[in-house]
C-alpha positions in Angstrom: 0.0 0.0 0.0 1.2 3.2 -0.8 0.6 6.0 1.5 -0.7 9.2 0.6 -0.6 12.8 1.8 -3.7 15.2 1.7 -3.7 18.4 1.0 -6.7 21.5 0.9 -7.9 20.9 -2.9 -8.3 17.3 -2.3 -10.5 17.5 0.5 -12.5 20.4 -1.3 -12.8 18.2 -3.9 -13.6 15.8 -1.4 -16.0 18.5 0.2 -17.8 18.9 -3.1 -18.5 15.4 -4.2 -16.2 15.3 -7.0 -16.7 11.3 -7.8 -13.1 10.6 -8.8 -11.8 12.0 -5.2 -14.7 10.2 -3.7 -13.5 6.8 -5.4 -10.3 7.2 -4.2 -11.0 8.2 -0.7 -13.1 4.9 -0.6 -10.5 2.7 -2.1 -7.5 4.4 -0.1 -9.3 4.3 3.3 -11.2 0.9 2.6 -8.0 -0.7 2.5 -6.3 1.2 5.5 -9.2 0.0 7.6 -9.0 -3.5 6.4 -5.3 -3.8 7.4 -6.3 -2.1 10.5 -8.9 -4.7 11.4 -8.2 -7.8 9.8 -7.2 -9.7 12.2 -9.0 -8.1 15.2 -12.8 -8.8 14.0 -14.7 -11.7 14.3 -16.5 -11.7 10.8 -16.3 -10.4 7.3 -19.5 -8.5 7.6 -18.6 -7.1 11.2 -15.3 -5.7 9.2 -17.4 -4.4 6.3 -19.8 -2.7 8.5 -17.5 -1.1 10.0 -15.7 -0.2 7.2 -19.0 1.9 5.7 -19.9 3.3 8.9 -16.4 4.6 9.2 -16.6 6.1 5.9 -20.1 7.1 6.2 -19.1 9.0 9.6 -16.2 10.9 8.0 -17.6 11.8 4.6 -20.4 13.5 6.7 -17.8 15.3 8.8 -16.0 16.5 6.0 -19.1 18.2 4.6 -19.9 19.7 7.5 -18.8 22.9 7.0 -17.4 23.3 10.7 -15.8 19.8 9.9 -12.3 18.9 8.8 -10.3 22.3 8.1 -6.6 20.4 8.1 -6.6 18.4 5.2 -3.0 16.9 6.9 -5.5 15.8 9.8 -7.5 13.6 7.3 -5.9 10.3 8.1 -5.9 10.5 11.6 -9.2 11.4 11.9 -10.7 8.5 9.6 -8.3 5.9 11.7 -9.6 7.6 15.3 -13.2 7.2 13.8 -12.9 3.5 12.8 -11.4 2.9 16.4 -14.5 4.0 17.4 -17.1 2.1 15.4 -15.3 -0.9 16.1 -15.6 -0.3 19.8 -19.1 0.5 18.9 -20.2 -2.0 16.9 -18.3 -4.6 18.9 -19.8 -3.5 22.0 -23.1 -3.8 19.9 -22.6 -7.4 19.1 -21.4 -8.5 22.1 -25.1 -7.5 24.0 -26.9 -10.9 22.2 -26.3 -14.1 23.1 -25.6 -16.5 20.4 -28.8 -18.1 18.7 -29.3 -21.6 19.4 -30.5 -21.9 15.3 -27.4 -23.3 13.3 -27.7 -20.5 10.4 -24.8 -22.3 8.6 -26.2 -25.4 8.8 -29.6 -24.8 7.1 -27.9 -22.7 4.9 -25.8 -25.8 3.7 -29.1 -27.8 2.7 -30.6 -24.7 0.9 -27.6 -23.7 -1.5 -28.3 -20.8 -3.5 -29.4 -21.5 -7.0 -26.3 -19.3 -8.5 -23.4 -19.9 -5.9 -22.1 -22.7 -9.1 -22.2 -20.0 -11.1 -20.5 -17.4 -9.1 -18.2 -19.5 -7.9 -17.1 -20.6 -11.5 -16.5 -16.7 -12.4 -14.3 -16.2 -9.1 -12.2 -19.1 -10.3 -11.7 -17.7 -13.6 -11.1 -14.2 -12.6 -8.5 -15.9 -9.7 -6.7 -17.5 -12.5 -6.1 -14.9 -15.0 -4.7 -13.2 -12.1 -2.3 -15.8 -11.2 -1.4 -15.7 -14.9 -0.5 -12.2 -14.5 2.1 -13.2 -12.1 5.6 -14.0 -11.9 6.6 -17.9 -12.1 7.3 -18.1 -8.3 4.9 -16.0 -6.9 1.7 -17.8 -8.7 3.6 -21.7 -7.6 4.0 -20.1 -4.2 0.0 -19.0 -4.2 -1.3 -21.9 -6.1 1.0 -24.2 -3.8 -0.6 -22.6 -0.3 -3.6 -21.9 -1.1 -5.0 -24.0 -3.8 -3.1 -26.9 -3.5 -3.7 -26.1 0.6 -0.4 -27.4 1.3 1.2 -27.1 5.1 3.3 -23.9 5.0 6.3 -27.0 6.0 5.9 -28.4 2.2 5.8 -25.4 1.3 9.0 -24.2 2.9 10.4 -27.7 1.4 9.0 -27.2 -2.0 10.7 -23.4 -2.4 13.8 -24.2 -0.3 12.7 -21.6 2.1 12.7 -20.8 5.8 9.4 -20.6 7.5 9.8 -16.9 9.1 11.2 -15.6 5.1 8.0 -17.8 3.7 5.7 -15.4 5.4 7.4 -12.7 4.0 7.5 -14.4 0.6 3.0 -15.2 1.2 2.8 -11.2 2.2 4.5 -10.1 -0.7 2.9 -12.6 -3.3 -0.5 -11.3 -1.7 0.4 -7.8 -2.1 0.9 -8.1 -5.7 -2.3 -10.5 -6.6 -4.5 -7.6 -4.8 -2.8 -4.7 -6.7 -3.4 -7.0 -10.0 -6.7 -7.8 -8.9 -7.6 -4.5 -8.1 -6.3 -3.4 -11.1 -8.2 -5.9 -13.2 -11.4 -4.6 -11.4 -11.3 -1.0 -12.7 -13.7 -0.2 -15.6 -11.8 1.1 -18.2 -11.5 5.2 -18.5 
């Protein structure tokens, strides 16, 4: 991820609704807050939620016009604001107690008539990424994760040690999201 600094014309832009501006605030700060919370919520949607109520709650400050006035502020404030729809929404979860009805298990038995279908076009669009890739990163990726090797065959199979194959997964990651990502864009 590549950081980025703000100044005053993007967050007027920003201010303004300029849809370019907007996409990249979304895309920047969606993936900021993703890193942020990956590994500290429960669920997908919990992280997605809070994703759009972070951005939701800072969009609407930053239109306010005795919101943001420091554009250099900008990505503080959108970090302090997830902290605090996390807390919130984690607080929120945590006041139900856990239904004794297995969703996932009636969910199993009444499969959704296109999940073949999307499932088919996810594999397709995961492989012309891979082919985008460089030899060792797509064996590494195909290796761990659709062969679902152990990361010790792994390490065996790439002559690695475990500690630099996590930096080796990380990188190969990074660079199937950015082409991924960059796959996704419509064309200008």
């Amino acid at each position: 991820m590549q950081f980025h600094s703000f100044d005053e014309d993007y967050l007027r832009r920003l201010r303004d609704g300029d849809s370019h501006v907007e996409r990249h605030f979304a895309g920047y700060f969606g993936e900021l807050i993703q890193l942020k919370l990956r590994r500290r919520v429960r669920s997908h949607q919990l992280l997605e939620d809070i994703q759009q109520e972070t951005l939701l709650r800072v969009l609407k400050t930053v239109r306010d016009p005795k919101g943001i006035q420091d554009a250099r502020k900008l990505g503080a404030f959108v970090l302090a604001v997830c902290h605090n729809v996390s807390a919130e929404l984690n607080r929120s979860e945590d006041r139900y107690d856990p239904a004794e009805y297995n969703f996932d298990e009636h969910a199993a038995t009444g499969q959704d008539p296109d999940a073949p279908l999307i499932n088919e076009q996810r594999q397709r669009e995961v492989k012309k990424v891979l082919a985008k890739l460089d030899e060792r990163d797509r064996k590494l990726l195909e290796a761990k994760f659709l062969d679902e090797l152990s990361s010790e065959e792994v390490c065996h199979r790439f002559d690695v040690q475990p500690d630099y194959l996590r930096v080796l997964l990380f990188r190969a990651k990074a660079r199937f999201r950015q082409e991924f990502v960059h796959g996704a864009r419509p064309a200008p």
